[in-house]
C-alpha positions in Angstrom: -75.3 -96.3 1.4 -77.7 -93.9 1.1 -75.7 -91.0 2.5 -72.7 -91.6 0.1 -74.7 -91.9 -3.1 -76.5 -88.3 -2.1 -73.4 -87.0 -1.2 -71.6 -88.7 -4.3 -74.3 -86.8 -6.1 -73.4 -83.3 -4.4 -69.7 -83.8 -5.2 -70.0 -85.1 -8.9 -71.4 -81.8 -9.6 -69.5 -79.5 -7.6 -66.3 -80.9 -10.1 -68.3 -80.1 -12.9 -68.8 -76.8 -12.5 -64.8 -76.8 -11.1 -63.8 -78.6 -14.5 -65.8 -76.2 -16.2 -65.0 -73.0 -14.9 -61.6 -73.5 -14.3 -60.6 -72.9 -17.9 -63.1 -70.2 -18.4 -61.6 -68.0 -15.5 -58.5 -68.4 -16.5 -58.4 -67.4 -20.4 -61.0 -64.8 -18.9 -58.5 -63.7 -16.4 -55.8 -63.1 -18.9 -58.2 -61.6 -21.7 -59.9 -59.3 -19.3 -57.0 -58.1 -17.0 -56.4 -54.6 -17.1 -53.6 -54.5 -13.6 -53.5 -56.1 -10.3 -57.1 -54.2 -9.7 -58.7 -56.3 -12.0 -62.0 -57.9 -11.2 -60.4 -61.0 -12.6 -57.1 -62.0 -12.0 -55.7 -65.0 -13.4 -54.5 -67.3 -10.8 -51.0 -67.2 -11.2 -50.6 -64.0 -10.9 -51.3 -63.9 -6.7 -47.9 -64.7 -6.6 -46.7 -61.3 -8.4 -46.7 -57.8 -6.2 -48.8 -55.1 -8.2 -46.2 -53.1 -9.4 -44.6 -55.8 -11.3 -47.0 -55.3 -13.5 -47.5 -53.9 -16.9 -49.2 -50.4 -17.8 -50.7 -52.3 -21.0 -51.2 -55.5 -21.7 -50.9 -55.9 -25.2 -52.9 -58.6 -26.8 -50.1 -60.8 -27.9 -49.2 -60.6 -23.8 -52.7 -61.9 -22.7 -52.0 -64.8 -25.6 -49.0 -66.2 -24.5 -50.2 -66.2 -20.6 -52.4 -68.0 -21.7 -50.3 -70.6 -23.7 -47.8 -70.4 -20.6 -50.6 -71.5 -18.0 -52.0 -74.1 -20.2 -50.5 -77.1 -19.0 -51.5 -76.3 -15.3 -54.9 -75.5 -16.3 -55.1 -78.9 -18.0 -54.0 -81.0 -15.1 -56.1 -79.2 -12.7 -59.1 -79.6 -15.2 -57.5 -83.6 -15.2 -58.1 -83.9 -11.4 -61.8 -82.9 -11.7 -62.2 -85.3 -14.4 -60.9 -88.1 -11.7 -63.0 -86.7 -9.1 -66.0 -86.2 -11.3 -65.7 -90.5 -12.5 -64.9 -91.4 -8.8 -68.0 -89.9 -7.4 -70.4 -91.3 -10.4 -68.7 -94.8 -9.2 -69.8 -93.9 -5.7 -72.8 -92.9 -6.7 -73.8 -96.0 -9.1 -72.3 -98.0 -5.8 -69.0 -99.1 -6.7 -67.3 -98.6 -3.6 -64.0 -100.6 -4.0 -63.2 -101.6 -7.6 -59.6 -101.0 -9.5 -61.4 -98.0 -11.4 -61.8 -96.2 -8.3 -58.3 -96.6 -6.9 -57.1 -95.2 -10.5 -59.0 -92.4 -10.1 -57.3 -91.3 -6.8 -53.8 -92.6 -8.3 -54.3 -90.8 -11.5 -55.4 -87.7 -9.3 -52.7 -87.8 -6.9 -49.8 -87.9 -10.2 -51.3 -85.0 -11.4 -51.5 -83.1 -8.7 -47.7 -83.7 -7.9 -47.0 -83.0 -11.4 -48.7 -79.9 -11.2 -46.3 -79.2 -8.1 -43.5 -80.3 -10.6 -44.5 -77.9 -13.6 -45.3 -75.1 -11.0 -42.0 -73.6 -11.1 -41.7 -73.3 -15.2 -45.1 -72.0 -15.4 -44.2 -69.2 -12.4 -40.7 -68.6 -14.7 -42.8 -67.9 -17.8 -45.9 -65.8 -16.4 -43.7 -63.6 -15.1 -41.3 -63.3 -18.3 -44.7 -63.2 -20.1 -46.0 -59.8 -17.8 -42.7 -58.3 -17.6 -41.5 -58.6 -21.6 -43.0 -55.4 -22.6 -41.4 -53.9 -19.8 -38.1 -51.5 -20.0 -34.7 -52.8 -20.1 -33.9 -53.5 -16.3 -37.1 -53.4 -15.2 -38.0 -57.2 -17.1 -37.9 -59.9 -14.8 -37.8 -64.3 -14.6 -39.4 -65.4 -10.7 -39.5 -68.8 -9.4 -40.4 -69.5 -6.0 -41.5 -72.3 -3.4 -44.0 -72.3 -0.7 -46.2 -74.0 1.8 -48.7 -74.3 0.0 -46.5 -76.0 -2.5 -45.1 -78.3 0.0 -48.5 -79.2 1.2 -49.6 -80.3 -1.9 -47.1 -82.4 -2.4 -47.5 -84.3 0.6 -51.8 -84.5 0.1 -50.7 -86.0 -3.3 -48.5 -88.6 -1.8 -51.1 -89.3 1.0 -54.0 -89.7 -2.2 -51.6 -91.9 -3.8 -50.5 -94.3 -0.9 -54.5 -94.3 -0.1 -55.0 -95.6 -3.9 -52.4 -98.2 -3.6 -53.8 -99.3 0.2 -57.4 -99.7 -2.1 -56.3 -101.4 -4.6 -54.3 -104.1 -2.2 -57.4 -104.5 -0.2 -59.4 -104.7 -3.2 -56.8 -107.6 -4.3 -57.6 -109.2 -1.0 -60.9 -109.3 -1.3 -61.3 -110.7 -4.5 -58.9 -113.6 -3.3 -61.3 -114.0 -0.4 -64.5 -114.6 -2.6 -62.5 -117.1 -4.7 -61.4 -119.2 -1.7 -63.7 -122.3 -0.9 
C-alpha cells in the first residue's frame, strides 16, 4: 500500500502541473506566435505545414485561436482534474469505491469527446490562420489519424475498465452484506 500511496503522490502532482500548464501554453502559444519557428507553438498547429501560415498574425487572429481551441483545452484540462481526484483517492487509500470508477469513466468521455470535437476545432484553427490570407490562398482542413484512432480506442479501454470496477465494486459490497 505503501508503493501506491507514494506513487499516488508522484502522479497527483504531475496532473497538476499538466492542468495547470496546459492552458497557460496554449493562450501563450497563440499570443506569442510569430510563424512555424516560434519557440511556442500552439498545439494545434503540428498539424499545419509552415507555409500555410500567416506573415502576421494580427491580434484579433491570436484571439479567436484562442476562442477556437477552447473547448479542447477545457476537456484536456477536465481529464487532469479526474486524474488529479483519482490519485488523492489512491493516495488517502480508497482503492475501489464508485468515486474512483467515475473518475476513469468521466476521463475516458472526455477523452473520446475530445476525439469527437477534434475535427471542428482542426476546421476552425485553420480558417482562423488562413483568414487574413489572399483570396485563393485561405483554406478549411480537417483530417484523421493514428493518433486519433488510438485515442479513441484507450478511451474505450478506460471506460470498459471503469465499468469492470464499478461491477466488482457492486460485488463486493454484496459480499460484505451476505451472512
Amino acid at each position: 500500500m505503501d508503493k501506491i500511496r507514494k506513487m499516488s503522490i508522484f502522479l497527483k502532482y504531475v496532473f497538476w502541473l499538466l492542468l495547470i500548464s496546459i492552458p497557460v501554453f496554449e493562450v501563450a502559444g497563440w499570443l506569442f506566435f510569430d510563424g512555424y519557428d516560434s519557440w511556442l507553438v500552439p498545439e494545434v498547429m503540428f498539424d499545419f505545414e509552415d507555409e500555410v501560415f500567416p506573415v502576421v498574425m494580427t491580434q484579433t487572429t491570436r484571439i479567436l485561436g484562442v476562442v477556437v481551441t477552447l473547448p479542447q483545452v477545457l476537456l484536456d484540462m477536465f481529464c487532469m482534474w479526474q486524474m488529479v481526484k483519482l490519485f488523492s483517492l489512491y493516495e488517502a487509500g480508497n482503492i475501489f469505491t464508485a468515486e474512483n470508477s467515475a473518475c476513469y469513466r468521466r476521463a475516458a468521455w472526455a477523452f473520446l469527446i475530445c476525439e469527437v470535437i477534434n475535427p471542428f476545432v482542426q476546421a476552425g484553427t485553420s480558417y482562423v490562420i488562413s483568414m487574413n490570407n489572399e483570396v485563393g490562398e485561405r483554406f478549411v482542413t480537417v483530417g484523421i489519424d493514428d493518433a486519433n484512432i488510438g485515442t479513441i480506442i484507450v478511451a474505450c479501454v478506460i471506460l470498459a475498465i471503469s465499468w469492470v470496477m464499478d461491477e466488482g465494486r457492486k460485488l463486493q459490497d454484496e459480499a460484505e452484506l451476505t451472512i
